[in-house]
VOGU-3710 file (C-alpha; in Angstrom, 3 decimals, decimal comma):
1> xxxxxxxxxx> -3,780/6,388/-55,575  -1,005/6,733/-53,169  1,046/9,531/-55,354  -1,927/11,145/-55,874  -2,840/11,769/-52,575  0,951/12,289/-52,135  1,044/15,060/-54,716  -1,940/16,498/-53,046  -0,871/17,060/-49,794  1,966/18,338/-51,010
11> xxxxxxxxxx> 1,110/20,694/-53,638  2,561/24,405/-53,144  0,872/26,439/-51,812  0,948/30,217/-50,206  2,520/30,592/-47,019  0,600/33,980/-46,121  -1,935/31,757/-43,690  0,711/30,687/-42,122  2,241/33,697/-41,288  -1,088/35,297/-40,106
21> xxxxxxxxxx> -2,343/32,335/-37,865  1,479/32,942/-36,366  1,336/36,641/-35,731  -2,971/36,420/-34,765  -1,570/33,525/-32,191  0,564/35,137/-30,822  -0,545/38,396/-30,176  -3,448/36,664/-28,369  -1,532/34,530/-26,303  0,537/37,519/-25,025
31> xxxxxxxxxx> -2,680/39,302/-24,329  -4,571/36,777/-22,964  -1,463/36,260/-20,672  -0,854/39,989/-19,802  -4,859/39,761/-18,742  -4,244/36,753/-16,040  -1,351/38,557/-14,748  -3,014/41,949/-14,242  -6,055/40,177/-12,683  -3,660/38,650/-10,088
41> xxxxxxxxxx> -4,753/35,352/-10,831  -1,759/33,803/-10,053  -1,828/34,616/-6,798  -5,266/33,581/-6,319  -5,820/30,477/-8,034  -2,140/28,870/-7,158  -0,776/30,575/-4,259  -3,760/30,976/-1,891  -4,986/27,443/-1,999  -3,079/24,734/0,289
51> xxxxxxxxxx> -5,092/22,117/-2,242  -5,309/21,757/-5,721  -7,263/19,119/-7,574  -4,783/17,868/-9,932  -5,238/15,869/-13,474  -5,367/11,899/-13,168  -1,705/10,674/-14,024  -0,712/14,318/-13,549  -0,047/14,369/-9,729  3,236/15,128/-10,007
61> xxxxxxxxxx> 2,417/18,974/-11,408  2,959/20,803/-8,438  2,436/24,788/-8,397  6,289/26,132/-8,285  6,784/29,250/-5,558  6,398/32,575/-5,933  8,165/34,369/-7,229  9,036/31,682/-10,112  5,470/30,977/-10,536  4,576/34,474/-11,711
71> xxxxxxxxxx> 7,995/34,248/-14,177  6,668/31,754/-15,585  3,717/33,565/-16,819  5,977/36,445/-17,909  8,121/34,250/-19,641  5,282/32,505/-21,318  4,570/36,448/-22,235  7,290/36,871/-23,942  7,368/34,114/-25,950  3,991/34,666/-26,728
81> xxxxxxxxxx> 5,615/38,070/-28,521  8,810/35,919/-29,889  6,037/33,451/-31,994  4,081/36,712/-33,259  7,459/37,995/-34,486  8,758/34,680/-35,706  11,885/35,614/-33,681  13,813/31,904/-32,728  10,561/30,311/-33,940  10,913/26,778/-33,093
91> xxxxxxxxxx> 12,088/27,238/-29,753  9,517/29,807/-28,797  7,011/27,329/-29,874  8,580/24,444/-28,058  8,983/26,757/-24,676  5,342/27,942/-24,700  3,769/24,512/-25,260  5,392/22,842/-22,182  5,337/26,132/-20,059  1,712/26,863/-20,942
101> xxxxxxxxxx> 0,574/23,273/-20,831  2,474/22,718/-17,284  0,295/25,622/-15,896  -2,833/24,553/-17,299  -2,042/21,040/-15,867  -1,798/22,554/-12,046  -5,625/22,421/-11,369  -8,574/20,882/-13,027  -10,753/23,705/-11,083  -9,821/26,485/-13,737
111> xxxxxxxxxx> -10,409/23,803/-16,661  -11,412/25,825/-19,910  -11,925/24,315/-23,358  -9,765/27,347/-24,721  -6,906/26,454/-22,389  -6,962/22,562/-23,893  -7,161/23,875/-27,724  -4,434/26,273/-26,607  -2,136/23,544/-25,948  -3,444/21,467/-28,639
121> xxxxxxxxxx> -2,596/24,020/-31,004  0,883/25,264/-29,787  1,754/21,624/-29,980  0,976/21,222/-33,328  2,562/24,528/-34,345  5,911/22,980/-33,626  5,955/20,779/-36,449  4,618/23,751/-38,844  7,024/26,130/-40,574  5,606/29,311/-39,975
131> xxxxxxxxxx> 8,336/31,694/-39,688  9,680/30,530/-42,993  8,062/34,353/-44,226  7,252/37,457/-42,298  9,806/36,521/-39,708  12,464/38,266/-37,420  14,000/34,729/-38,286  13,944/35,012/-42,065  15,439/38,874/-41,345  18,606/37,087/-39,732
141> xxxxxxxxxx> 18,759/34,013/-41,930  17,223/34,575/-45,601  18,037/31,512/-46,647  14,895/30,304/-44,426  12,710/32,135/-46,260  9,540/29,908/-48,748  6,951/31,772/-50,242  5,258/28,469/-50,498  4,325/26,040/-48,168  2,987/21,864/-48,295
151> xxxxxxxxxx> -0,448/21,695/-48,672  -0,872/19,817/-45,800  0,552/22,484/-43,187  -2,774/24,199/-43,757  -4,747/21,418/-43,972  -3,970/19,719/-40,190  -4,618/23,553/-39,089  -8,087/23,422/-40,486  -8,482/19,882/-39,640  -7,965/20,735/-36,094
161> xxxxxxxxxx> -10,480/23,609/-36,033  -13,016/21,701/-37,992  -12,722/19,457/-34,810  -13,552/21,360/-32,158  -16,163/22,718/-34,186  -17,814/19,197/-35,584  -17,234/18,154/-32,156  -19,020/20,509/-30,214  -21,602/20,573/-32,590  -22,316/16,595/-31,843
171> xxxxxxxxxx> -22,169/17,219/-28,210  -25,503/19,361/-28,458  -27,252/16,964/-30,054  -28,957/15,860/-26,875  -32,657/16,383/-25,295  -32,040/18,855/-23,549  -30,262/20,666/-25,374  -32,393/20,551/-28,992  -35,884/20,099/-26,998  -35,531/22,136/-23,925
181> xxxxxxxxxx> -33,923/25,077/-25,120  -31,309/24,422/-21,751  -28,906/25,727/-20,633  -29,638/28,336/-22,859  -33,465/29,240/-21,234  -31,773/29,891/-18,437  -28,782/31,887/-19,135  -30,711/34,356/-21,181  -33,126/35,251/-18,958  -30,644/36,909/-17,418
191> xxxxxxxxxx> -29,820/39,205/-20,602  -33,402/40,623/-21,044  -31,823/44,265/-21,603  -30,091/42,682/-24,463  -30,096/45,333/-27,628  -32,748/44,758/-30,257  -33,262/41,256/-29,207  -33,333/40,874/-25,021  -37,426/41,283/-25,566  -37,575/37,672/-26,739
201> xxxxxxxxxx> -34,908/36,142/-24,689  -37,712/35,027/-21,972  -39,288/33,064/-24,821  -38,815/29,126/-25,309  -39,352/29,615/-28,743  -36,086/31,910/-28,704  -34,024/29,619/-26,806  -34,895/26,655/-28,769  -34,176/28,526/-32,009  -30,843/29,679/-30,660
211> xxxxxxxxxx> -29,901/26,106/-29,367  -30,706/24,463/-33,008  -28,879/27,861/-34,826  -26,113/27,028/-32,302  -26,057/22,949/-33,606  -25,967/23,556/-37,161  -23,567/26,183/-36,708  -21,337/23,869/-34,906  -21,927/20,901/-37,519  -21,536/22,853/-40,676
221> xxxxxxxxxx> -19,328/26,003/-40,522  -15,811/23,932/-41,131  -17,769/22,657/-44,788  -18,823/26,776/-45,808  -15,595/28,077/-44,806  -13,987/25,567/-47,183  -15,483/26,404/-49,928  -14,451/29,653/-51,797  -18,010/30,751/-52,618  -19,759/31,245/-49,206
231> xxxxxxxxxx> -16,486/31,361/-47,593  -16,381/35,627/-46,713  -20,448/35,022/-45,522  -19,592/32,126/-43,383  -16,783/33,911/-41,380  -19,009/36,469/-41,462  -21,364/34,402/-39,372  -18,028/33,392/-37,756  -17,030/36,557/-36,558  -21,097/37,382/-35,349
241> xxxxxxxxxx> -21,577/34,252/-33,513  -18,653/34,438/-31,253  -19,152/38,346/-30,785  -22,755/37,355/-29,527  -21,342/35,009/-27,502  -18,482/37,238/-25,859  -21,716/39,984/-25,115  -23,947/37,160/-23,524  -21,427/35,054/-21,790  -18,357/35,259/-19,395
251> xxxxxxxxxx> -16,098/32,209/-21,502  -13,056/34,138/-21,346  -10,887/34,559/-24,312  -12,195/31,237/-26,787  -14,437/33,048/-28,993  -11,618/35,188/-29,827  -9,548/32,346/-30,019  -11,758/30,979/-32,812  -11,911/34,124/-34,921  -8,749/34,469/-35,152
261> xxxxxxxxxx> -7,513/30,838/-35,765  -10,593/30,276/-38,249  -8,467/32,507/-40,697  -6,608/29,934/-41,864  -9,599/28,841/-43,891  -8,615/32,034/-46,096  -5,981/31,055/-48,559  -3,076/33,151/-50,205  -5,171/34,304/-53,181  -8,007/35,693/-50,636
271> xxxxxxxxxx> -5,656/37,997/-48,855  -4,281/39,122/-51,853  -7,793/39,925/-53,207  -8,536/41,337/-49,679  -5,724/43,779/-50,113  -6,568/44,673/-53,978  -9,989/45,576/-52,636  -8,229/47,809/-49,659  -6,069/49,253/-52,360  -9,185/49,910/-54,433
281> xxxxxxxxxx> -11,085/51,505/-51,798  -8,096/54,177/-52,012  -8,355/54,745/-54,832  -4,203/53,867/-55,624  -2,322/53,963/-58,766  -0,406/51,160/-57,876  -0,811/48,151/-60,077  0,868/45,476/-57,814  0,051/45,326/-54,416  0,807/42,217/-53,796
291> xxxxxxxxxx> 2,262/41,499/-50,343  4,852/38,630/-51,187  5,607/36,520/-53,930  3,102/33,902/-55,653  3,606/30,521/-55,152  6,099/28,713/-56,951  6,267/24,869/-57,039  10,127/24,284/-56,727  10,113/26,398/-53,858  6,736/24,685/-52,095
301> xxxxxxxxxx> 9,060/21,508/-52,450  12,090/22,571/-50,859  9,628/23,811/-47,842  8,667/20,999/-47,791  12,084/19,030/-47,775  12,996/21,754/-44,617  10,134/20,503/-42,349  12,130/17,488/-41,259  12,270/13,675/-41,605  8,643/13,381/-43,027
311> xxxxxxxxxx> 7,786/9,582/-41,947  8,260/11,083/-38,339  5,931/14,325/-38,873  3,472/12,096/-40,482  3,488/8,987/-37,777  2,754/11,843/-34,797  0,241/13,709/-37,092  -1,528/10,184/-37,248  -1,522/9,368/-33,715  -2,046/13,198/-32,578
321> xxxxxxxxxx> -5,718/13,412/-34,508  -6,224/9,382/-33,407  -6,033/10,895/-30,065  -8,644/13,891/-30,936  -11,454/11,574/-32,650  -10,507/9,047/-29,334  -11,423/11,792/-26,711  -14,890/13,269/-27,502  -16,108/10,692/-27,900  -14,720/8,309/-24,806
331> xxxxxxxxxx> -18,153/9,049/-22,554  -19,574/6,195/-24,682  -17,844/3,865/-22,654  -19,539/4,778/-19,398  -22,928/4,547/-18,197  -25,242/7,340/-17,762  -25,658/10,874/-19,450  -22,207/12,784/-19,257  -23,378/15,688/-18,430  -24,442/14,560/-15,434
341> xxxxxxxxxx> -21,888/12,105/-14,098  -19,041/14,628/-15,658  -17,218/10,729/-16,854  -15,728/11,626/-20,213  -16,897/15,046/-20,224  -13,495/17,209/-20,189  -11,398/17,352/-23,285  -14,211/16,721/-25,578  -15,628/20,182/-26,449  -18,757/20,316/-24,387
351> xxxxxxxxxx> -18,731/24,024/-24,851  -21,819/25,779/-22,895  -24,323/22,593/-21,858  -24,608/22,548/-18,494  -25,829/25,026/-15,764  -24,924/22,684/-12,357  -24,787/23,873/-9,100  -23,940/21,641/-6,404  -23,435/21,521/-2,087  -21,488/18,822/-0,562
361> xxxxxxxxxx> -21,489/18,094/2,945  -18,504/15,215/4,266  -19,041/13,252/7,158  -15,823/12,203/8,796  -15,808/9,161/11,031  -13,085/7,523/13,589  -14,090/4,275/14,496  -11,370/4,110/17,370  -13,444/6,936/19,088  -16,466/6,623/17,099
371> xxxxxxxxxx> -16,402/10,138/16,995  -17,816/11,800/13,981  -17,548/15,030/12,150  -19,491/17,143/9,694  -16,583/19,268/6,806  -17,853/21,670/5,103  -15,000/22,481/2,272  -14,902/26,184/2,533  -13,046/25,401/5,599  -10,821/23,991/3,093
381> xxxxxxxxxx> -11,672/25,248/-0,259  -11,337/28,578/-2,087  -14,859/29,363/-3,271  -13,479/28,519/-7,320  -12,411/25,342/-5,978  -15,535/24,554/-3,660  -18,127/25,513/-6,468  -16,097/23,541/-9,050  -15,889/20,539/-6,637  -19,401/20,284/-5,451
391> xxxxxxxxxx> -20,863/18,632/-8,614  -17,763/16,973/-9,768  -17,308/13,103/-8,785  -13,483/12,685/-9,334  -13,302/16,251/-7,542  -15,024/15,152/-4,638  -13,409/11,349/-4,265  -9,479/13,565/-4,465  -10,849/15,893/-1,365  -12,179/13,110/0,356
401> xxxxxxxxxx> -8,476/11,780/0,017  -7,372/14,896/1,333  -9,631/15,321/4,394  -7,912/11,604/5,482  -4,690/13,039/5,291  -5,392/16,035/7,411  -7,195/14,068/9,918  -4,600/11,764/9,931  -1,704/14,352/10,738  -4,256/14,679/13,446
411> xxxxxxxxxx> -3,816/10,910/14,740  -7,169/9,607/13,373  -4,998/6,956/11,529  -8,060/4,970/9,691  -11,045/7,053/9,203  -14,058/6,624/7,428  -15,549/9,690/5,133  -18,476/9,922/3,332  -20,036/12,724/1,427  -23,583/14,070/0,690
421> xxxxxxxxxx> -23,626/15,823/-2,837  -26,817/17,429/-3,806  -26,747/18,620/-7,534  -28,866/20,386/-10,069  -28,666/20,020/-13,553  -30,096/22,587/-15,721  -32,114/24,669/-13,172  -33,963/20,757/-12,224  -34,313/20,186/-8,559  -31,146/18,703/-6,785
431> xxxxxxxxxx> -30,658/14,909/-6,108  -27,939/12,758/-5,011  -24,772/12,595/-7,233  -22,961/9,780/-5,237  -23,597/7,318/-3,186  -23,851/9,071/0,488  -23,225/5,034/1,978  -20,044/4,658/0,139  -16,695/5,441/2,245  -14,591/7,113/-0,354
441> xxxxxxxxxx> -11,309/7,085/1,423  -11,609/2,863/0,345  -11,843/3,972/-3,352  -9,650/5,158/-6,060  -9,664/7,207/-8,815  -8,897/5,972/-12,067  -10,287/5,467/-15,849  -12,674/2,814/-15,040  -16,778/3,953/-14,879  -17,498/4,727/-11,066
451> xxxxxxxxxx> -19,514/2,392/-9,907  -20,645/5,219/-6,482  -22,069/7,735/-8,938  -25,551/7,411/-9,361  -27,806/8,063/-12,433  -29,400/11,102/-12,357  -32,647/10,687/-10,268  -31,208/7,002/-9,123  -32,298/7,859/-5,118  -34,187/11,003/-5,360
461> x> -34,107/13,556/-2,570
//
């Protein structure tokens, strides 16, 4: 049992997925980068605040100054262009995970699925030998280059992918969601215009339909784009589903993210077919238009020999996809619906479920004075940071936190806050999200439920 599985994971295979995951990954990363420095939103999401809500355990990640702030962007750029190229591979790979991950880690306000699979990914590209082919690396060293790869480098690829997808698939399964047709109702109304199908997007029926298409699609698609038969027609669907979603919804840059990443479903032989059919199609004389080598199984060893001290690659492979199944599903352990009390809700692929709009008011008391005041945090706030706040818990406890250090700087040296948070959930009228009694400044965030949220409808309005 155990060499079988051994000899499966390590069986030879082509290293041409590889090579275009590399080169897809990296091209996007540059642009995606290129876009958030042409849009200035350095400046305005890390320079202009004087407050940024930062990651539990991650207090430490400070914004750096400008300039260096903005180089870091450009450098991570560049080696966004280094990984497409394969030029000083490993290094590149190494640079861009801690550089990107350190400016994702800055402020939970911007917090995008796409940015945590981002880092997810470039981490797990380090221990993957994709510039063994195609490679400014293999043009200065030859000796690098493998045709053929372990079987496994593909599969953790498609592993992770199948993930996200199986993942946010299981996060949908919920009432309002399958039942309701919500978010979904909602957002579409607004797309009536829609080509060809905008005249039914004021329709439950429509909604529903798309919210149960969106499920299965979710649950399934990893199983059709492994096998070879409906493989082409389910990256088909692939390619259609995100481009719907990119035309209906502002999500930023994850749907092309997916399509691009999903390639590695295709393996060596369907590129090579793909470009036989190209070749076809003009009509060429030329009888072997292959683009590198088959596979050879001597070589897929030694590939696999150059990876590194396996027992090490194979212990953090373990505990890195322990960690992914550990995540999504971590809400379990507190009460109430996530989507409403947000506990366990980021990094676990709840992609497009909620619609929640929220106002906070904070009531700031001194009881030396007993003088009391009413914040309002766009005194405070940028509007990104205010909106994202307002129907957040652990955002609201950390600017609680940071009202009693301004007021103290003040010499109110042991005030008293509380807040107000009104919050809708999926266009429903807005109640209470915390306890308006409770004095935050006397509690703390950390991992354990918290016990001041209250269950949707607990108090009413």
């Amino acid at each position: 049992m155990h060499a079988t599985l051994h000899n499966w994971l390590n069986a030879p295979v082509g290293i041409l997925p590889l090579v275009v995951v590399r080169v897809a990954f990296g091209l996007l990363m540059f642009a995606s980068t290129v876009r958030f420095l042409l849009n200035d939103w350095v400046h305005t999401f890390y320079v202009v605040p004087s407050f940024h809500f930062t990651y539990y355990g991650f207090g430490w990640v400070q914004p750096l100054p400008e300039p260096w702030l903005t180089s870091v962007y450009v450098l991570i750029a560049l080696l966004s262009l280094c990984i497409a190229a394969g030029l000083h591979y490993r290094v590149s790979i190494i640079l861009f995970f801690l550089f990107f991950t350190y400016t994702e880690l800055l402020d939970k306000t911007y917090y995008l699925n796409h940015y945590y699979f981002i880092s997810l990914l470039s981490f797990l590209l380090i221990w993957l030998p994709l510039h063994r082919a195609w490679s400014l690396d293999v043009w200065r060293r030859p000796a690098l280059h493998r045709p053929t790869v372990p079987a496994w480098t593909l599969g953790v690829l498609r592993l992770q992918l199948g993930l996200v997808y199986v993942f946010a698939g299981i996060a949908k399964l919920k009432p309002d969601w399958l039942l309701e047709g919500l978010p979904l109702r909602i957002w579409l109304l607004e797309h009536t215009s829609f080509p060809l199908l905008g005249a039914w997007f004021d329709e439950r029926w429509f909604a529903l339909l798309m919210s149960w298409a969106g499920t299965l699609y979710d649950l399934t698609i990893a199983l059709w784009l492994l096998w070879r038969r409906t493989r082409l027609l389910a990256y088909g669907a692939v390619i259609g589903f995100h481009v719907m979603t990119v035309m209906l919804f502002p999500i930023g840059m994850f749907p092309w993210i997916m399509i691009t990443c999903t390639l590695v479903f295709f393996d060596e032989q369907d590129y090579q077919n793909a470009w036989l059919l190209f070749q076809r199609m003009r009509h060429s004389r030329q009888t072997q238009p292959t683009l590198i080598d088959q596979p050879r199984l001597k070589e897929g060893g030694a590939a696999h020999r150059s990876i590194g001290n396996a027992r090490l690659v194979a212990a953090m492979l373990i505990c890195f996809f322990a960690v992914q199944l550990m995540l999504p599903l971590r809400h379990w352990l507190y009460p109430g619906d996530v989507t409403w009390t947000d506990e366990g809700f980021r990094f676990a692929w709840n992609v497009m479920l909620v619609e929640k709009t929220g106002h906070a008011t904070f009531f700031v008391h001194d009881p030396v004075s007993d003088r009391e005041w009413d914040v309002y945090p766009n005194d405070y706030l940028t509007y990104q940071q205010e909106k994202q706040m307002a129907f957040q818990p652990d955002m609201v406890l950390a600017f609680a936190h940071h009202l009693e250090e301004q007021f103290a700087q003040q010499g109110y040296a042991d005030v008293a806050i509380r807040a107000e948070v009104y919050v809708s959930l999926n266009g429903r009228p807005s109640q209470l999200l915390i306890d308006p009694t409770i004095d935050l400044t006397q509690e703390q965030n950390s991992l354990a439920p918290k016990a001041w949220v209250l269950a949707e409808g607990e108090l009413g309005r």
